[in-house]
C-alpha positions in Angstrom: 117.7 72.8 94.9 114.6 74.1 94.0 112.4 77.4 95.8 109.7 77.2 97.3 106.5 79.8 96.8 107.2 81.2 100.3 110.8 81.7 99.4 110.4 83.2 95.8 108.0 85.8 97.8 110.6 86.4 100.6 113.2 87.1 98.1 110.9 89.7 96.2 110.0 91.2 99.0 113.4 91.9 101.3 114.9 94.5 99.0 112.4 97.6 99.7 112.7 99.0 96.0 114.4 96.9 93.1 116.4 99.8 91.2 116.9 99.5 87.4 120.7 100.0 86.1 121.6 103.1 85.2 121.4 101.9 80.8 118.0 101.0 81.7 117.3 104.0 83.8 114.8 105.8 81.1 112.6 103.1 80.8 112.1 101.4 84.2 113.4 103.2 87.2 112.1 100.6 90.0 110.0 97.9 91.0 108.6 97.4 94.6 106.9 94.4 95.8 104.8 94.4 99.3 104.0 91.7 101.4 100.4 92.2 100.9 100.6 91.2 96.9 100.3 94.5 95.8 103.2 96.7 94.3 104.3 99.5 92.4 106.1 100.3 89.2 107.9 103.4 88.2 108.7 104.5 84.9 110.6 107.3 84.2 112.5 109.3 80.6 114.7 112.5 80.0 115.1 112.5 83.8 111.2 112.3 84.7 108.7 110.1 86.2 106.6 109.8 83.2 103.8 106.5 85.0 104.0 105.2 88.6 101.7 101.9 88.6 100.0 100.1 91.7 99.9 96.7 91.0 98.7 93.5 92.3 101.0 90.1 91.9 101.2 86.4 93.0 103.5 83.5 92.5 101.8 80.9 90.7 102.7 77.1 91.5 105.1 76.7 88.7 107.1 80.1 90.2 106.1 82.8 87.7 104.8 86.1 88.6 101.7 87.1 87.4 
């Protein structure tokens, strides 16, 4: 069964904060996508925030991100 647009979006955007795993946790700490198609992206190393990036996102028809 295939997703809809609507659905891909509502599954981004229930979790508040996507958290990386902690063998990943120096490179990307989190990803948060808003209802408004804007987000933010946290990067982190040696236990710091090293970039924090506002984004803007849609799901194209064939269900990427961009």
């Amino acid at each position: 069964m295939s997703k809809t647009i609507e659905q891909i979006k509502d599954i981004l955007q229930s979790t508040r904060r996507w958290n990386a795993g902690l063998q990943w946790y120096d490179f990307l700490l989190a990803v948060e996508f808003h209802q408004d198609g804007t987000g933010e992206m946290m990067y982190g190393g040696g236990q710091a925030l090293r970039s924090d990036i506002i984004f803007h996102y849609e799901v194209s028809a064939d269900m990427q991100i961009h």
